[in-house]
C-alpha positions in Angstrom: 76.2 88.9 116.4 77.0 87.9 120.2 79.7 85.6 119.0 81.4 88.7 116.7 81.6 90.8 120.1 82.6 88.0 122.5 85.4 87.5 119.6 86.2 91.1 119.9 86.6 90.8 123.4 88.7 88.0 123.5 91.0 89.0 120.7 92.0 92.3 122.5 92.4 90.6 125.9 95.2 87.8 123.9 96.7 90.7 122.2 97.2 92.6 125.9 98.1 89.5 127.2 100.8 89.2 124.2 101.9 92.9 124.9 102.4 92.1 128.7 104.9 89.2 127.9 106.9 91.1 126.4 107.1 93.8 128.5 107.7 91.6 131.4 110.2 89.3 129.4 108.7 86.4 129.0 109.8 85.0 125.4 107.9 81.8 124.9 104.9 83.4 126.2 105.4 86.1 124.2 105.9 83.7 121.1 102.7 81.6 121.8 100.6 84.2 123.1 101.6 86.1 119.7 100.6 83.4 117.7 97.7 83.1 119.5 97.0 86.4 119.0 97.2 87.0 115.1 95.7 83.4 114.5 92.4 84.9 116.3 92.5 88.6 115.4 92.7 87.5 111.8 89.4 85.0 112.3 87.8 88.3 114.2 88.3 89.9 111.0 86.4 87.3 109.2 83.5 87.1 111.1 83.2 90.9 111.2 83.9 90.8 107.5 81.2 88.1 107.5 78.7 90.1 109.6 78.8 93.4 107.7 79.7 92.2 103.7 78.5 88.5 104.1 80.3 85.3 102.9 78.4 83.6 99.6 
């Protein structure tokens, strides 16, 4: 449960700090940071997924 909202967290913080590299130009941040960002969104999904449905 703690570990879902810390996830949370963390996934909208990457995905601001995506949003702010490209606003402020900075393409290979933008890249990584995106990357970054979908990789851990979609495992954020999972464990919600996980915490509501459950994985059997």
């Amino acid at each position: 449960m703690y570990m879902t909202v810390i996830m949370i967290l963390v996934s909208a913080l990457s995905f601001w700090g995506a949003m702010y590299n490209k606003k402020t130009g900075n393409t290979p941040g933008f890249i990584i940071g995106g990357l970054f960002s979908l990789t851990l969104i979609g495992v954020t999904l999972i464990a919600i997924y996980d915490e509501l449905i459950g994985i059997q």
